[in-house]
Residue frames as a rotation matrix with the C-alpha (Angstrom) as fourth column:
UNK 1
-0.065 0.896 -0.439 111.16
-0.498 0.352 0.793 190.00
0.865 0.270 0.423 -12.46
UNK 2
-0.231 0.382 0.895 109.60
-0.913 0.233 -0.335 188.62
-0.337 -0.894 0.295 -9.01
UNK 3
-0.983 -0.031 0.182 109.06
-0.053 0.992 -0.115 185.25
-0.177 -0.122 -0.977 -8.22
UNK 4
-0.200 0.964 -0.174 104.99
0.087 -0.159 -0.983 186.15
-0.976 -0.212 -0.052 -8.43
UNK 5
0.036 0.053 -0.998 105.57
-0.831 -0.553 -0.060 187.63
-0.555 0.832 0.024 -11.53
UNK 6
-0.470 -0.593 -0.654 106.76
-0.876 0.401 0.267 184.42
0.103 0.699 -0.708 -12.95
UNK 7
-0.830 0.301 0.469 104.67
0.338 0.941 -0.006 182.14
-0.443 0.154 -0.883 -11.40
UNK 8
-0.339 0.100 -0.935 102.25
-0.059 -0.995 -0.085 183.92
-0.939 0.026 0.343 -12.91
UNK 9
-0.106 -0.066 -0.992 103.11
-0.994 0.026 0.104 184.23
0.019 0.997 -0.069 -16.57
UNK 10
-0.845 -0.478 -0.238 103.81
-0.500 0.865 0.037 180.98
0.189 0.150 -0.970 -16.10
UNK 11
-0.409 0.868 0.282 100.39
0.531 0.477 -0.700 179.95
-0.742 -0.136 -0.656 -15.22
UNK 12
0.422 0.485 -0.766 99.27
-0.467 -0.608 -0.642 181.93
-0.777 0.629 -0.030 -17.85
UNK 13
-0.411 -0.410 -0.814 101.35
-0.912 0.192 0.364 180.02
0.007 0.892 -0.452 -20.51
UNK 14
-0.883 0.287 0.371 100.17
0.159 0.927 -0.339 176.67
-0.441 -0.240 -0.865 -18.94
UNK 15
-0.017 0.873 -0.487 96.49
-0.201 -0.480 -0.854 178.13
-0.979 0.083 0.184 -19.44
UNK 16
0.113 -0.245 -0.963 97.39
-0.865 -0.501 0.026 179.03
-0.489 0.830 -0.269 -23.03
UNK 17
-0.936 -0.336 -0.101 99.24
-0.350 0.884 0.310 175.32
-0.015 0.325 -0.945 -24.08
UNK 18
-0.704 0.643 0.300 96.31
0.486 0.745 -0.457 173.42
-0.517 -0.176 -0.838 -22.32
UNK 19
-0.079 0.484 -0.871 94.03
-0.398 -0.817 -0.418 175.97
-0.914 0.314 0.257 -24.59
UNK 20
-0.306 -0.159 -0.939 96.01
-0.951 0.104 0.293 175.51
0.051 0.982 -0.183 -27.59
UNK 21
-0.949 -0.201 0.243 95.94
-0.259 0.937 -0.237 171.55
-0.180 -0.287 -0.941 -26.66
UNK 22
-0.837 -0.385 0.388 92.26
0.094 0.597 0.797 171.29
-0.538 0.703 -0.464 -26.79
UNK 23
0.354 0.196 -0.914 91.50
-0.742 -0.536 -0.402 173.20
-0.569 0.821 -0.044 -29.60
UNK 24
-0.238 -0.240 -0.941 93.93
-0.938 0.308 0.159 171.12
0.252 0.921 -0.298 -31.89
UNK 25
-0.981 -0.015 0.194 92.56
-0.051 0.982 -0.183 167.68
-0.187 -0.189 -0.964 -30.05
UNK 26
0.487 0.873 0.029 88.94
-0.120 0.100 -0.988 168.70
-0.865 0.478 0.154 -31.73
UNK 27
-0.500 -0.163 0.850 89.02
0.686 0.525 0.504 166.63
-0.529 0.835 -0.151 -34.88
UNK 28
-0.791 0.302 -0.532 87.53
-0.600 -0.552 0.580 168.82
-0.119 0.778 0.617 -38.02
UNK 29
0.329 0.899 0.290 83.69
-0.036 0.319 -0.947 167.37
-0.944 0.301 0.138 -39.14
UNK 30
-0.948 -0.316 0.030 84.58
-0.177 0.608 0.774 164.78
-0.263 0.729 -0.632 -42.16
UNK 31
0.101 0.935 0.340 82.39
-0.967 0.173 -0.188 164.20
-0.235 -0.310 0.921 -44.30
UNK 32
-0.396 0.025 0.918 81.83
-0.188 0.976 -0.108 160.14
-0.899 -0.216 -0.381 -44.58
UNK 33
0.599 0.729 -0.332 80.68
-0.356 -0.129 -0.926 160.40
-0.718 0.672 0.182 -47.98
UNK 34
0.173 -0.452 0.875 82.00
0.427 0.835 0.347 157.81
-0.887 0.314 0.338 -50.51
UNK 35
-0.379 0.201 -0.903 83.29
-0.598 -0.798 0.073 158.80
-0.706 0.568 0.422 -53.81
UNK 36
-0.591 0.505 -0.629 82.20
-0.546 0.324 0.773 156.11
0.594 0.800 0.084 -55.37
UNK 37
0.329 0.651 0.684 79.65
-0.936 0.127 0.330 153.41
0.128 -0.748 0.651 -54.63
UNK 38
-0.797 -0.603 -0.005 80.86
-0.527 0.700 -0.482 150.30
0.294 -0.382 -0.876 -53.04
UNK 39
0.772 0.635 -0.006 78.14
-0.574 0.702 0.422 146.87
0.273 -0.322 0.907 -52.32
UNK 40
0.109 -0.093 0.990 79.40
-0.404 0.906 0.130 143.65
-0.908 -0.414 0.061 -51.07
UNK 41
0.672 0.216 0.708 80.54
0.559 0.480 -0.676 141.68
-0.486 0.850 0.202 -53.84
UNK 42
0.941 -0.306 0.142 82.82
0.127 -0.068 -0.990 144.03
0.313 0.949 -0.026 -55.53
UNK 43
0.404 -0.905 -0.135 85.99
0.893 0.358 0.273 144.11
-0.199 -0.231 0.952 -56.11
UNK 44
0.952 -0.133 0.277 88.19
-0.202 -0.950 0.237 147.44
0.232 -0.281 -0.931 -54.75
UNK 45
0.080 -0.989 0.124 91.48
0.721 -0.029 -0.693 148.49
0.689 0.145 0.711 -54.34
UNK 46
0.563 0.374 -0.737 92.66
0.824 -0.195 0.531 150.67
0.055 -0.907 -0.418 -51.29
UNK 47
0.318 -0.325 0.890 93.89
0.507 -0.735 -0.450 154.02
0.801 0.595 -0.069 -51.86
UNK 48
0.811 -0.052 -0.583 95.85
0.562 -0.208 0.800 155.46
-0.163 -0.977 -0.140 -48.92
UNK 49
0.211 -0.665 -0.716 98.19
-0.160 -0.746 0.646 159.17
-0.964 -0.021 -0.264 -49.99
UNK 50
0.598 0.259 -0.758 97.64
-0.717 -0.249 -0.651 157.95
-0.358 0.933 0.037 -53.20
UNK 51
-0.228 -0.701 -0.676 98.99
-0.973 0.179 0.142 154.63
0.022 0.690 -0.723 -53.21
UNK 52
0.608 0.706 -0.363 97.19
-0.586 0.707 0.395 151.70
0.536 -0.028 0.844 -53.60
UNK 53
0.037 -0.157 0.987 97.64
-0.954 0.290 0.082 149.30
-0.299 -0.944 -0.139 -50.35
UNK 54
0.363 0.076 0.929 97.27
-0.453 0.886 0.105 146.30
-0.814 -0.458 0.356 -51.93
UNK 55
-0.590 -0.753 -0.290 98.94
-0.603 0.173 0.779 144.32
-0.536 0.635 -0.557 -54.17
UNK 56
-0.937 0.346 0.052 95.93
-0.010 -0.173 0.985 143.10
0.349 0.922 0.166 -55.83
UNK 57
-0.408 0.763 0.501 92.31
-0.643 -0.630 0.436 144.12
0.648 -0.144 0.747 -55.77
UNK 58
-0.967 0.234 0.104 90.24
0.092 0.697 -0.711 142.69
-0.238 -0.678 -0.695 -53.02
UNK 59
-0.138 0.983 0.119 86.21
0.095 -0.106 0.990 141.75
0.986 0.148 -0.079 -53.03
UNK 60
-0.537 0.328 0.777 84.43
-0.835 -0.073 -0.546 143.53
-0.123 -0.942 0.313 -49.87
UNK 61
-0.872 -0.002 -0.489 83.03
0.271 0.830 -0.487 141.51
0.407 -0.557 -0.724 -47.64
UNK 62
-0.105 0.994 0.010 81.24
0.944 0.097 0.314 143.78
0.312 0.042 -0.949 -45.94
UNK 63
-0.148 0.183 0.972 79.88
0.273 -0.937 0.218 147.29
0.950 0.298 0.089 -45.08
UNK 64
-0.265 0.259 -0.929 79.84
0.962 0.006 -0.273 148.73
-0.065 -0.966 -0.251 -41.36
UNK 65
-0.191 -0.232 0.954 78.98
0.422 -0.897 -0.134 151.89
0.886 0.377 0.269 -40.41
UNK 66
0.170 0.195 -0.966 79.13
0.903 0.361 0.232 153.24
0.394 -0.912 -0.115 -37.04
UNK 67
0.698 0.440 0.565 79.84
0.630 -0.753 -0.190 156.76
0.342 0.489 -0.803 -35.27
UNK 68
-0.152 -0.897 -0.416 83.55
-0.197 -0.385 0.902 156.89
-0.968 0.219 -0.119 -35.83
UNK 69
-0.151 -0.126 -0.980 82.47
-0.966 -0.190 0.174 156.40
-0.208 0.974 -0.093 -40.07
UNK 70
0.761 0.629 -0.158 81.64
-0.552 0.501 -0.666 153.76
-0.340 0.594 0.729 -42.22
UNK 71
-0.173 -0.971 0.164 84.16
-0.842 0.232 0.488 151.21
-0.512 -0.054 -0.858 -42.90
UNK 72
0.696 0.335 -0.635 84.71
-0.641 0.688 -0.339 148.38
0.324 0.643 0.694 -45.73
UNK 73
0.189 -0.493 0.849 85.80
-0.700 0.539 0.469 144.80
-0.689 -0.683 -0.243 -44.60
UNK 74
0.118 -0.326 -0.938 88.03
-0.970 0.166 -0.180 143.21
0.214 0.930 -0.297 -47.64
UNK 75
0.814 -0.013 -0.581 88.45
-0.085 0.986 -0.141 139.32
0.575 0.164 0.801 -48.28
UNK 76
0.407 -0.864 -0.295 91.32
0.745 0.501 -0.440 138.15
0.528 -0.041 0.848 -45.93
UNK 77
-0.871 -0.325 0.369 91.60
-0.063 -0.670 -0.740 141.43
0.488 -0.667 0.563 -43.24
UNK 78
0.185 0.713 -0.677 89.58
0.916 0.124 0.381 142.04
0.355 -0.690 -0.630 -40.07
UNK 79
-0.590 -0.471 -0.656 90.74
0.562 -0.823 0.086 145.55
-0.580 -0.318 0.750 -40.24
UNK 80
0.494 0.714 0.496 88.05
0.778 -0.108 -0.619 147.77
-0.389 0.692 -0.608 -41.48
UNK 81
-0.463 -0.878 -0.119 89.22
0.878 -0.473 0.069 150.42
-0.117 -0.073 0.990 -43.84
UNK 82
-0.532 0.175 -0.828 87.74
-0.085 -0.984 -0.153 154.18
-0.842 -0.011 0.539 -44.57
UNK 83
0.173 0.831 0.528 85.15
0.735 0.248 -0.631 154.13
-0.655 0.498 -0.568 -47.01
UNK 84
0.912 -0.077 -0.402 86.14
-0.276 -0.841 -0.465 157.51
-0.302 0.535 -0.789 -48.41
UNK 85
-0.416 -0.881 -0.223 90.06
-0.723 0.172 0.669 155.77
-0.552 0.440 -0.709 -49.14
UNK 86
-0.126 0.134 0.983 88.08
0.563 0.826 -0.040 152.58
-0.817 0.548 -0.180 -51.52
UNK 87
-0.489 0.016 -0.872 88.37
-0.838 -0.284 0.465 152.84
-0.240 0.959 0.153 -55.10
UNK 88
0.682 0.607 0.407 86.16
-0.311 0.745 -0.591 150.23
-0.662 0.276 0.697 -57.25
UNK 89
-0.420 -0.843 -0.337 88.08
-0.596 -0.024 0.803 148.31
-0.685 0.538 -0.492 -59.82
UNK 90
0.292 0.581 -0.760 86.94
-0.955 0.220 -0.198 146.62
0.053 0.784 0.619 -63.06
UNK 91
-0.481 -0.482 0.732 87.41
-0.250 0.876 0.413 143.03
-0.841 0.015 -0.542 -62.86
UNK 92
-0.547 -0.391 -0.740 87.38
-0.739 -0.189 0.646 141.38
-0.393 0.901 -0.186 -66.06
């Protein structure tokens, strides 16, 4: 194999990576669609891989939505979370 030959391929694999690269740095189209509904005022639990994030339920605060997704803002965090991970919870 020649030195041509290889730089080559070798640009050709580079080509290829930076291809594959981005292809898998396009996110899929999510929808943003809650399964349940969620207001201000109620009281939710955060579901994240199926295990609830908090150690007890929180009341949202409030509702953003912007165009990285909709996001709920719990008593006591400035961290919004995913609207599609809130679960309501009955409060008694």
């Amino acid at each position: 194999m020649s030195f041509s030959t290889i730089v080559k391929v070798t640009a050709l694999a580079v080509a290829a990576v930076g291809t594959a690269l981005f292809l898998a740095e396009e996110e899929p189209e999510v929808e943003d669609k809650p399964i349940y509904e969620v207001l201000p005022g109620d009281t939710v639990q955060w579901n994240s891989g199926g295990t609830y994030m908090f150690p007890e339920p929180k009341v949202v605060e409030r509702i953003d939505k912007s165009d990285m997704g909709t996001y709920v803002f719990v008593e006591g965090s400035k961290c919004g979370i995913p609207i599609t991970q809130i679960i309501p919870m009955r409060t008694k």
